[in-house]
C-alpha positions in Angstrom: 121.4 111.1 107.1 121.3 114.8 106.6 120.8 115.9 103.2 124.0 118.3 101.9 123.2 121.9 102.3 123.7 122.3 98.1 120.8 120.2 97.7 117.3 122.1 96.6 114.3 121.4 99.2 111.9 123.3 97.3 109.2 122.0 100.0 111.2 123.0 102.8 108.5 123.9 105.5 105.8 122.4 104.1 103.4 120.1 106.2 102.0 117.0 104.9 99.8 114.5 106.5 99.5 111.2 105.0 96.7 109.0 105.8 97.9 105.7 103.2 98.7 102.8 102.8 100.7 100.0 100.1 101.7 102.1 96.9 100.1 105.2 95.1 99.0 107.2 97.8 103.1 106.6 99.7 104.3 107.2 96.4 102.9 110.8 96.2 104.0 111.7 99.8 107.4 110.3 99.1 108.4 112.5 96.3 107.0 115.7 98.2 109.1 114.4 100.7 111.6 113.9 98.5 111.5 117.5 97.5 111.8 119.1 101.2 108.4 118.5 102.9 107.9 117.1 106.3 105.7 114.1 105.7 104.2 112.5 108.8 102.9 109.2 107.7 99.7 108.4 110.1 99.3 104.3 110.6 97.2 101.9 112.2 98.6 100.3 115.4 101.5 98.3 114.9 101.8 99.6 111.2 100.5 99.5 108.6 100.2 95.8 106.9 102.5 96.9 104.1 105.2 96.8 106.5 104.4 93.0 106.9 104.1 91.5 102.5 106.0 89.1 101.5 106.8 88.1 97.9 106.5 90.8 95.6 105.0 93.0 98.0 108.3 93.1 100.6 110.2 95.9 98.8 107.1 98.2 99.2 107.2 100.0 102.4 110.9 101.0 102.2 111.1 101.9 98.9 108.0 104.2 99.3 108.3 105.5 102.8 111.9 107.0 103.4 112.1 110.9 104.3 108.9 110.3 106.2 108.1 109.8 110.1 105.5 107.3 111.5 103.1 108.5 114.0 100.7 104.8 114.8 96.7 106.1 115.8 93.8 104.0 116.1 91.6 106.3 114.2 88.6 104.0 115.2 89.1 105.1 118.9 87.0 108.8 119.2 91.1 110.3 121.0 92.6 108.8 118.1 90.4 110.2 115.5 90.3 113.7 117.5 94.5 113.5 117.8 94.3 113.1 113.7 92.3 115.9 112.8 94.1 117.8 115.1 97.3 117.0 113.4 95.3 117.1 109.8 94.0 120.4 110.9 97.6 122.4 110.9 98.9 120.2 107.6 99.1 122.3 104.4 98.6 118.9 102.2 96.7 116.0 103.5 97.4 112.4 101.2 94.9 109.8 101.1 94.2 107.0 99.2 91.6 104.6 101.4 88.1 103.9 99.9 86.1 106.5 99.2 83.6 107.4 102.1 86.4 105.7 104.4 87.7 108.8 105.5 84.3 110.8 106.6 83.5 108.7 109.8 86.4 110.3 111.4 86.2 113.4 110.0 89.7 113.1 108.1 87.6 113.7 104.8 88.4 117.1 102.7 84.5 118.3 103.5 85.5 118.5 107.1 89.0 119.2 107.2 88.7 122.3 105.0 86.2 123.7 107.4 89.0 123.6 109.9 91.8 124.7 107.2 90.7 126.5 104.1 94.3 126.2 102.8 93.9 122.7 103.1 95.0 120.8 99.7 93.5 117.5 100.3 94.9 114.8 97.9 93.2 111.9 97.1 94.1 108.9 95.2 91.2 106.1 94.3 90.8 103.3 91.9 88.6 105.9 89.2 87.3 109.4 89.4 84.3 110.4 90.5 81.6 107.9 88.3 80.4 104.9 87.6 83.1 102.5 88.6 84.3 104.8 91.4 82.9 102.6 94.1 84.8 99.6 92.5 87.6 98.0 94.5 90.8 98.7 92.2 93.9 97.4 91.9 97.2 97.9 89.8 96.5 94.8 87.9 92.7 95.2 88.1 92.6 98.7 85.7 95.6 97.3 83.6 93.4 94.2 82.5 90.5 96.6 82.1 92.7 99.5 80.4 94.2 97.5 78.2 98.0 97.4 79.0 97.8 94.0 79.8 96.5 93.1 76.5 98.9 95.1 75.1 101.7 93.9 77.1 101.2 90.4 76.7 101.1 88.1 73.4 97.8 87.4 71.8 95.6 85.4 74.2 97.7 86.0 76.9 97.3 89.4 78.8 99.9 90.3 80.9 100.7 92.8 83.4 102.9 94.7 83.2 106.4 94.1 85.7 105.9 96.7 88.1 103.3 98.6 90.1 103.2 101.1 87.0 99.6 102.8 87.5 100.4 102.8 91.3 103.4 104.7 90.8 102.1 107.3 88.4 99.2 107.5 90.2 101.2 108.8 93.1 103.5 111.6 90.8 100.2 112.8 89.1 98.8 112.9 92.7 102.0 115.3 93.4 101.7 117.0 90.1 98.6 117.8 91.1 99.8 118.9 94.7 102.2 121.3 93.2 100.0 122.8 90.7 97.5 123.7 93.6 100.2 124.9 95.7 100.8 127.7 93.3 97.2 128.5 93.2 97.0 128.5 96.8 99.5 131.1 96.7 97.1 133.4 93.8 94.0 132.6 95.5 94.8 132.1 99.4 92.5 128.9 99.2 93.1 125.3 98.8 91.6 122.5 97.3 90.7 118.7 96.2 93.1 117.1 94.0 92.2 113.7 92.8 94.2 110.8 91.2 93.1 107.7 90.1 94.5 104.4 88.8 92.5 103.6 86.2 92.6 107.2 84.5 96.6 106.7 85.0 95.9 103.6 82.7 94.1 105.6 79.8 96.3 107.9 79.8 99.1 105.3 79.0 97.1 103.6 76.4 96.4 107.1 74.7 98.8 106.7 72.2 97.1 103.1 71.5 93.7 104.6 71.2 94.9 107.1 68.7 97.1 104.8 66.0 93.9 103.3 66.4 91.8 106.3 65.7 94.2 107.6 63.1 94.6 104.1 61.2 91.4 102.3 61.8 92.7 99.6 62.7 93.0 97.8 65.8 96.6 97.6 67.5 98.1 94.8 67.9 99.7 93.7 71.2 103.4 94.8 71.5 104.5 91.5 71.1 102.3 90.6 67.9 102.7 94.8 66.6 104.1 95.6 63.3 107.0 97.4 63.7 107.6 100.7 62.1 112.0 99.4 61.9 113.0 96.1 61.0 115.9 96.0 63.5 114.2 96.8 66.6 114.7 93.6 68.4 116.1 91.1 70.9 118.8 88.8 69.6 120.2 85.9 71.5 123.5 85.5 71.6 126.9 83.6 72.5 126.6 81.7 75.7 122.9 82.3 75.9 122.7 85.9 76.9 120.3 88.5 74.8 120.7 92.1 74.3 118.1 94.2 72.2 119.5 96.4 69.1 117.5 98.7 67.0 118.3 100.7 63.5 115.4 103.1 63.2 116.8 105.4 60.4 118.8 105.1 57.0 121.9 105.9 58.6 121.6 103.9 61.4 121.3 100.8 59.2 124.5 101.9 57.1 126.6 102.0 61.0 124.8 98.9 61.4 126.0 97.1 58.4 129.3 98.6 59.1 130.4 98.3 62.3 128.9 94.4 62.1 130.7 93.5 58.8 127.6 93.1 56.9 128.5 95.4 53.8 126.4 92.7 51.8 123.1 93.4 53.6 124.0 97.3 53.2 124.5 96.8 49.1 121.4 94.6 49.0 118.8 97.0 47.3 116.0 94.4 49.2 117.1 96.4 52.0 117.7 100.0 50.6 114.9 102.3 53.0 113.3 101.6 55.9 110.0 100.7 54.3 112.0 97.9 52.0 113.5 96.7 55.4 110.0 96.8 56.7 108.6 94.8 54.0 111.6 92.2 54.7 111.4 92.1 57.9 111.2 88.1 58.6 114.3 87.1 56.2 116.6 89.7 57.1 116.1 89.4 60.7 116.9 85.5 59.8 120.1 86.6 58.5 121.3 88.7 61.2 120.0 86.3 63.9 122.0 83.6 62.2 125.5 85.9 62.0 125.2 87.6 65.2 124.5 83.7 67.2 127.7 83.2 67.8 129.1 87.2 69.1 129.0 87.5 72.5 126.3 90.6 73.9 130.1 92.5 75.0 130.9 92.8 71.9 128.1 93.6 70.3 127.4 96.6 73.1 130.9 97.8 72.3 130.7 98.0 69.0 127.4 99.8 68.9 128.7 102.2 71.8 130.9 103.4 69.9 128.9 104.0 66.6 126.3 105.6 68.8 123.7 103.1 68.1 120.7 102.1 70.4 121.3 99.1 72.1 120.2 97.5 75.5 121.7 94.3 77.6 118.8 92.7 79.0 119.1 92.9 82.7 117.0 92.1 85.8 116.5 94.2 88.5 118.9 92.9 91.2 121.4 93.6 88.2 120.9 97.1 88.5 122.9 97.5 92.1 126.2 97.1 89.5 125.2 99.7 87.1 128.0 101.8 86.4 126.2 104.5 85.2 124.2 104.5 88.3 127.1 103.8 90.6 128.7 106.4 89.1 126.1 109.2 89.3 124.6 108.4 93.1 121.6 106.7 91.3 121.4 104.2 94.7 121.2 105.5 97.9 121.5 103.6 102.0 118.8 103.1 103.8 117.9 101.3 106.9 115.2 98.5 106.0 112.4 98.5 109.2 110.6 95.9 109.5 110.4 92.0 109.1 113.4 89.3 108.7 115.7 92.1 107.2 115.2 95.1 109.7 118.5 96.8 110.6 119.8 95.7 107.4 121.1 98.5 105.1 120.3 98.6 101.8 120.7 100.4 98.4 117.3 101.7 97.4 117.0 104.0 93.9 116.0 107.7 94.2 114.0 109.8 92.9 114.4 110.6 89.0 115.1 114.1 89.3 118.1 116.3 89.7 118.0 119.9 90.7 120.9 122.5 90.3 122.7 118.9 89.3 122.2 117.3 92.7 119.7 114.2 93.2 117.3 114.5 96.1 118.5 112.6 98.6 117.2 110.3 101.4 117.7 112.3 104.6 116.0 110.0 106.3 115.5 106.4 107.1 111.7 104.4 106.2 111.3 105.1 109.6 110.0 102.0 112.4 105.8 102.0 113.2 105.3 104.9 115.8 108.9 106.4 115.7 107.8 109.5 116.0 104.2 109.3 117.8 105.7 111.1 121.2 107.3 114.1 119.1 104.7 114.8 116.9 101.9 114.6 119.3 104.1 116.6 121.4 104.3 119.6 118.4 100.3 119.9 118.2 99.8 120.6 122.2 99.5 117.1 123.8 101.5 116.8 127.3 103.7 113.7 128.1 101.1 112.8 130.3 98.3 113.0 127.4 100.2 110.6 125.3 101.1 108.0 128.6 97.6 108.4 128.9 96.5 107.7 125.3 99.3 104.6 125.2 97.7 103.1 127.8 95.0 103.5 126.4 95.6 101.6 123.7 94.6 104.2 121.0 98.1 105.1 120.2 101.6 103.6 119.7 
C-alpha cells in the first residue's frame, strides 16, 4: 500500500512514539502519520482494548490507527518500561493521552524523557488543562454535557450529544496543530517542548461563538433546535415517499431563485415576504405554505432544481450512505484498508481520509491499521536489542 511518489510527506523522517489509546490521542498520531511520519503505536499486551469495542466503539481502532505500526510492551514489567524509554528516548514527538501522573512511574513522562532528549516534543492530550478539573476523568460526552454542546445540540430539556466523537477528534488535530507549530520552533531554537490538548478546552472553543451572541445580545441562546433563525428558509422539509432534504434561502436573491425555480411567483410578489427580516417575522406561515406545496415533490427533484440555480441544499443521509457518494467516489475521498481485529479481521474496507489535499493529491493510507505486535521484532531490532533479547523478553512475557 505504497503511497505514489507525487504525494507530499511533509513528515517524512520524522519519529513519533505514541503511547494512546481509544480516540484523541490516535487521532493526533494518525494525521502526523498521515502527513509522512513514522508512527510506532506502543500497546499493552495483546492490544490495546480499543481493538476489542463493540457497538459504537468498533469502527475506532481502524479508522484511527492506519499508517502506523504496533509494537505490544508491558510497561508495568521494569524491561518493558526500560525498552519504551529507550524507543521514547530517540522519537522526535512522543503522543500521550493516559491520565495525568500515569505516565511518570515508568519514566515515559515529558520531565524524564526530555532529560534524555531535549528535542523531545512531548504531546499530551487530557480531559482539561492544567487546573481545577484536570484530575477529573473526562470523556467526549462528559465535557460536551458540561460545555454546553449538548444543550445546544439537543431540544429544550433534552441535552444531546452530539453524533460523533467531536471533542475527541479535534482534540487530536489541535494536539497536531500544536505538534507542528513546535516543530518549527524546534527548528529556531534547537529545543523542544510540552504541547497539551484537552477535551474540554476543545469544547469552549466550539461553544465560543455561543458565548459571544450571548455576550453581544444579552441574551441567552437558545438550543439549535429551539434558536431563532436569522433566514426563514433554513430548514428540513419532508417530502414524497417520506424522505427529507434540508433547503435554505439566506439572501434576497436567493429567495427570488427560490420562488422561481419552485413556481412560487405568488410568495415572491407577496410584500409579507419582501426582505429577509419580513420573512423572518413570517417565519411560521410561510414555512406552512412551502411545507404544504413542496409535500408532495420528491427530494430528486427538488436537489435538481436547486443544483442548478446554485442554491444550498442538502439530502439527509446516514453515514453508511456515504460509501455511494459520488463526489467522494469521484475524488478518492474512501480509501482500502485491511480491518485487524475482531469478527471482521481480514476484511477490506473503505475508510475516509484525511481532509486535506496537498499539490492536489489526498494523503493516502500507505499502510494497513496494523495487527497487536506487528512490528515488536523490527522495531526493537532498530533501537539495539538482539534476536535473542527479544526471545528473551517474549518469553518473558513482557513483550509481544
Amino acid at each position: 500500500m505504497n503511497a505514489p511518489v507525487s504525494v507530499p510527506q511533509p513528515l517524512a523522517g520524522l519519529l513519533v512514539v505514541e503511547f494512546t489509546h481509544m480516540v484523541m490521542g490516535p487521532t493526533c498520531g494518525m494525521l502526523l502519520a498521515d502527513l509522512g511520519a513514522e508512527v510506532i503505536k506502543v500497546e499493552p499486551l495483546g492490544g490495546e482494548n480499543t481493538r476489542r469495542l463493540l457497538g459504537a466503539g468498533a469502527g475506532f481502532f481502524p479508522m484511527f490507527n492506519r499508517n502506523k505500526k504496533s509494537v505490544d510492551i508491558d510497561l508495568r514489567a521494569h524491561e518493558g518500561a526500560e525498552a519504551a524509554r529507550r524507543l521514547a528516548a530517540r522519537a522526535d514527538v512522543v503522543i500521550e493521552n493516559f491520565k495525568p501522573g500515569a505516565l511518570v512511574k515508568c519514566g515515559l513522562d515529558y520531565a524524564s524523557l526530555s532529560r534524555l532528549n531535549e528535542r523531545l516534543i512531548y504531546v499530551s492530550h487530557k480531559g482539561f488543562l492544567p487546573g481545577p478539573y484536570e484530575h477529573r476523568t473526562a470523556l467526549d460526552e462528559v465535557v460536551q454535557m458540561m460545555g454546553g454542546l449538548a444543550y445546544m445540540t439537543g431540544r429544550p430539556g433534552d441535552p444531546l450529544r452530539a453524533g460523533t466523537s467531536i471533542n475527541d477528534i479535534m482534540g487530536g488535530l489541535f494536539g497536531a496543530l500544536g505538534t507542528l507549530a513546535a516543530l518549527i520552533q524546534r527548528g529556531v531554537t534547537g529545543r523542544g517542548m510540552e504541547v497539551q490538548s484537552a477535551l474540554f478546552e476543545t469544547n469552549v472553543l466550539l461553544m465560543g461563538q455561543h458565548m459571544l451572541q450571548f455576550a453581544v445580545t444579552g441574551r441567552p441562546p437558545p438550543p439549535m433546535p429551539a434558536r431563532e433563525s436569522p433566514w426563514a428558509i433554513y430548514d428540513v422539509f419532508s417530502v414524497k415517499d417520506g424522505e427529507q432534504i434540508f433547503l435554505a434561502a439566506v439572501s434576497d436573491a436567493q429567495f427570488a431563485a427560490f420562488c422561481k425555480v419552485l413556481g412560487f411567483a405568488d410568495l415572491a410578489a407577496d410584500p409579507a415576504y419582501a426582505t429577509n427580516n419580513d420573512r423572518v417575522r413570517a417565519r411560521a406561515p410561510l414555512l406552512a405554505v412551502v411545507r404544504e406545496r413542496l409535500a408532495q415533490r420528491s427530494a430528486a427533484e427538488i436537489a435538481a432544481l436547486f443544483e442548478e440555480a446554485g442554491l444550498p441544499f442538502a439530502p439527509i443521509r446516514r453515514p453508511e450512505d456515504l460509501y455511494d457518494d459520488p463526489h467522494l467516489r469521484a475524488t478518492g475521498g474512501l480509501a482500502d484498508i485491511v480491518v485487524p481485529d475482531g469478527a471482521a479481521a481480514g476484511r477490506r474496507v473503505k475508510t475516509t481520509l484525511s481532509p486535506i489535499a496537498l499539490d492536489g493529491a489526498r494523503l493516502p493510507v500507505r499502510a494497513n491499521p496494523p495487527r497487536a505486535g506487528e512490528h515488536t521484532d523490527e522495531i526493537l531490532g532498530a533501537i539495539g536489542y538482539s534476536h535473542d533479547d527479544v526471545a528473551r523478553l517474549r518469553a518473558r512475557g513482557v513483550v509481544d
